[in-house]
GUVEXTOR-282954 format. One line per 5 residues: for each residue z, y, x of C-alpha. Coordinates in steps of 0.02 Angstrom, whole numbers. Each point is the difference from the previous one (the first is absolute). Example, Ala and Ser with C-alpha at 12.3 -4.5 7.8 and 13.67 -1.06 7.14 Angstrom:
2
390 -225 615 | -33 172 69
REM end
This chain:
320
-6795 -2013 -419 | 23 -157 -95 | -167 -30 27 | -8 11 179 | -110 163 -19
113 113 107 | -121 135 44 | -42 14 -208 | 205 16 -26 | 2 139 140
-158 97 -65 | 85 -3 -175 | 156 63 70 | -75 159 89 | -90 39 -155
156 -30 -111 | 73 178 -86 | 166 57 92 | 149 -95 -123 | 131 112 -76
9 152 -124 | -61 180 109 | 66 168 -66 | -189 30 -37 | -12 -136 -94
138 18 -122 | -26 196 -21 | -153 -43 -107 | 149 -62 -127 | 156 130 62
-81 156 -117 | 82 -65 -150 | 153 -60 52 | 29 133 110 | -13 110 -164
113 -123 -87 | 140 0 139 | -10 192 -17 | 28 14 -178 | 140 -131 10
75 99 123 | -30 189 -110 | 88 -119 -145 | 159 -57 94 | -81 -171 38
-18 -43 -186 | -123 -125 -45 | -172 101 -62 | -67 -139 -133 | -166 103 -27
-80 -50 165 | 47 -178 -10 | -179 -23 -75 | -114 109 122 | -123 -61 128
89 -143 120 | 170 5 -131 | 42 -114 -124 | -115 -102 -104 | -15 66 -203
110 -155 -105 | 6 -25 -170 | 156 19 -122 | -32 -159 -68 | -67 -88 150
20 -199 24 | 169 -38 84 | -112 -163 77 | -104 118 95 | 170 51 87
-92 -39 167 | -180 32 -48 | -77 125 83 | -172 92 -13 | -9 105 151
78 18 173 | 62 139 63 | -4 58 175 | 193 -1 40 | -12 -177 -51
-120 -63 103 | 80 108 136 | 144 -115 -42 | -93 -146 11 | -82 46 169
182 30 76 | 42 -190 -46 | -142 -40 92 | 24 89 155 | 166 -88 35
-45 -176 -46 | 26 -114 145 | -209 7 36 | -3 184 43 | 198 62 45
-70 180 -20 | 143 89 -59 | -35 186 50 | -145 -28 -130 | 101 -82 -140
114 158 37 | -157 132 -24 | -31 -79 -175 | 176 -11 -55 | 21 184 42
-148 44 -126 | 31 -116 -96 | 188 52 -32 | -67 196 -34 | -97 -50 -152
121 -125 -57 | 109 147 -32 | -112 134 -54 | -83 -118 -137 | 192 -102 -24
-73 -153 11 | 139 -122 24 | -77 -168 5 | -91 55 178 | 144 80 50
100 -176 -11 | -143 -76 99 | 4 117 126 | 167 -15 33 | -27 -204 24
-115 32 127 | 114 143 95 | 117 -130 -20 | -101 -120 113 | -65 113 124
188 28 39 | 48 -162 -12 | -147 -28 148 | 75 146 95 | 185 -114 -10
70 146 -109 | 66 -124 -146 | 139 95 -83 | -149 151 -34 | -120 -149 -45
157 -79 -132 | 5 171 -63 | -183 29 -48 | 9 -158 -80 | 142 41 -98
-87 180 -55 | -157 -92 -56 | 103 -100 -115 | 86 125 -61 | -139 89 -60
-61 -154 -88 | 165 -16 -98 | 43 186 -33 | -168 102 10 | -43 113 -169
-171 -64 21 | 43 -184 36 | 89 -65 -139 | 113 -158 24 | -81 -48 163
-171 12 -81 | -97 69 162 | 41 -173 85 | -59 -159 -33 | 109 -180 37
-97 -16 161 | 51 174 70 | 190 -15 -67 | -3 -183 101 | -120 59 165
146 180 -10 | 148 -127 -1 | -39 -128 127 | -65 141 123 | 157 89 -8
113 -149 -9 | -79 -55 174 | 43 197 51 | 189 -42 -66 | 0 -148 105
-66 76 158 | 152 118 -26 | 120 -113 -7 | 30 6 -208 | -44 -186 -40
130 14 -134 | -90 168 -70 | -145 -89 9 | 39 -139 -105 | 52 92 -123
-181 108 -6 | -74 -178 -11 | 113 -81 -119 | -24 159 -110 | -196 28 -6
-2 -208 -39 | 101 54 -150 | -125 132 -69 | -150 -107 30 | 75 -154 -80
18 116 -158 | -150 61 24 | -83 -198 6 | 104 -48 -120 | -59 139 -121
-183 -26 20 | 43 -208 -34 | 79 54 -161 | -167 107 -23 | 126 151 -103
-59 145 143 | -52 120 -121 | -4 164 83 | 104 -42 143 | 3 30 155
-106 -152 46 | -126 15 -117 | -138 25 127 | 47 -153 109 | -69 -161 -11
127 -167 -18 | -74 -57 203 | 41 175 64 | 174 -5 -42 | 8 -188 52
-82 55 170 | 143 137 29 | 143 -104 -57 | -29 -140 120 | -28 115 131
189 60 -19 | 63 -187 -20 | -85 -60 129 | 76 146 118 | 169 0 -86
4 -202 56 | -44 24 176 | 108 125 17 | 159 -134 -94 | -84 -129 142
34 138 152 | 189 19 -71 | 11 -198 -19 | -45 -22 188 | 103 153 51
153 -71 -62 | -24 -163 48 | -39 63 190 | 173 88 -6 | 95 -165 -94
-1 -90 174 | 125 132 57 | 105 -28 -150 | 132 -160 -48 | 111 -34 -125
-5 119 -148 | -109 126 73 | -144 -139 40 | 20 -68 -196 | -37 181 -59
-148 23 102 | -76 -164 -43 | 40 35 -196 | -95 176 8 | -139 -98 110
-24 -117 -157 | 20 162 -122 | -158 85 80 | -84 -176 20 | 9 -22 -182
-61 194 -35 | -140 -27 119 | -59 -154 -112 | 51 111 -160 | -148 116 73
-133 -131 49 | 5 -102 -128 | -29 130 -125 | -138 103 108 | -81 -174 6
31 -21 -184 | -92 155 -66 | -127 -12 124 | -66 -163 -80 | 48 50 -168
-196 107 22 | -79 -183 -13 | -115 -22 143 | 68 4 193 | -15 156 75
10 50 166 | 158 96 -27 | 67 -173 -67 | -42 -83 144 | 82 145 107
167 -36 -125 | 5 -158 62 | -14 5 164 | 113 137 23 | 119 -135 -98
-27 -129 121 | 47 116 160 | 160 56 -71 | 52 -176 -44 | -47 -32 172
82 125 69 | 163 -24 -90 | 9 -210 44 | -44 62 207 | 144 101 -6
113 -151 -90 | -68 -108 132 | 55 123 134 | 167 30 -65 | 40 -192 -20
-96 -20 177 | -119 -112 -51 | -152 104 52 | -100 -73 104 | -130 167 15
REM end
């Protein structure tokens, strides 16, 4: 299509498979866990460790296996790239939910009958944005929240070790934009201002180079840099949105009332900054510019802007 060649694009359309995950198709895999849901069930829903490594189940480790190879993996397996095609099916490009839905179904089956809990967290992230599509954003908040959970509390996930930075900061922003579409700004914050915290231990860990077998051991120093500037630059806009909030509501104010607003204005000015300047910071603490950099500080210069447009209209000086 790009090209101009529109009767190529429709000729590979009509020849393109039908998208989304047919009962036929996944009954080539349902055998086994269809055996392992009914022994689960015959053992009062106990967890059966001896067909964790069958055909399709979990991959054989080693006792003494590399905690850097945390996120290594040698293999896929199908549920995951079931997984992965449901992510696809609901990006902006295709909006094909009913398939995303087909995969996750599957998908969720063998999460359960093999117990794997990292997929399981994934899934749940993108259930979580097919119903955020659909406008259901409490459901959405709470798949969010039960893919989290997992990470921090799973048997088989230990200290948060089935996520990485990037999906702790992607998980946090996504459902602090569901908080705010609710109403729960305040809530919000909070997610945001928390998650900052456990990344900035997490960067300032790896600069002190004592991470041992931690929890980050299988992150590199620009992945965690990369998530943590993802939250500060989300946690500032969102300081900038209060700022111009309250100052939209001063001009209804005097006396007292007005001197309080304009003191919290300068409060969420000044943790707006806070948040730039040190996204901005660690962002060109990698050496070279990156385009995330550049993103850092343009983001920068449209909340200054925005905050000095809505000083100009509250003094009426604004001449827009």
């Amino acid at each position: 299509l790009t090209c101009g060649d529109n009767e190529g694009a429709e000729t590979c359309l009509k020849n393109a498979p039908p998208i989304g995950l047919h009962q036929k198709e996944a009954d080539e895999y349902l055998e086994e866990v269809a055996l392992i849901e009914q022994q689960k069930n015959s053992n009062g829903h106990k967890n059966n460790k001896t067909q964790k490594n069958q055909k399709g189940g979990e991959m054989k480790t080693s006792k003494n296996k590399e905690q850097n190879n945390i996120w290594k993996k040698n293999k896929f397996l199908v549920r995951e790239l079931w997984c992965e095609l449901a992510m696809e099916c609901i990006h902006p490009r295709f909006l094909l939910p009913r398939c995303a839905l087909e995969y996750l179904h599957h998908a969720s089956r063998h999460n359960l009958a093999f117990t794997d809990h990292v997929n399981a967290a994934k899934c749940e992230l993108v259930s979580a944005e097919i119903q955020s599509r659909k406008g259901l954003k409490k459901d959405a908040i709470q798949s969010v929240l039960r893919a989290q959970k997992i990470w921090m509390v799973s048997p088989n996930i230990e200290k948060g070790r089935g996520a990485t930075a990037s999906d702790w900061s992607t998980s946090s922003v996504f459902l602090a934009n569901l908080l705010i579409s609710t109403g729960e700004e305040t809530e919000a914050e909070h997610v945001l201002i928390e998650i900052s915290k456990l990344l900035r231990s997490r960067y300032l860990q790896h600069c002190s180079g004592d991470i041992g077998d931690s929890e980050i051991s299988g992150e590199s120093k620009l992945t965690i840099i990369s998530a943590l500037s993802k939250v500060l630059l989300r946690l500032a806009s969102l300081y900038v949105e209060h700022a111009v909030h309250i100052l939209s509501t001063a001009n209804t104010c005097s006396g007292g009332a007005r001197n309080d607003a304009l003191k919290k204005f300068g409060e969420r000015c000044y943790y707006a900054d806070q948040c730039y300047y040190e996204a901005n910071d660690i962002l060109a603490s990698c050496g070279n510019g990156s385009l995330e950099l550049i993103l850092a500080i343009a983001a920068k210069a449209e909340g200054h802007q925005r905050l000095l447009l809505a000083e100009a209209v509250d003094k009426g000086t604004c001449r827009c």
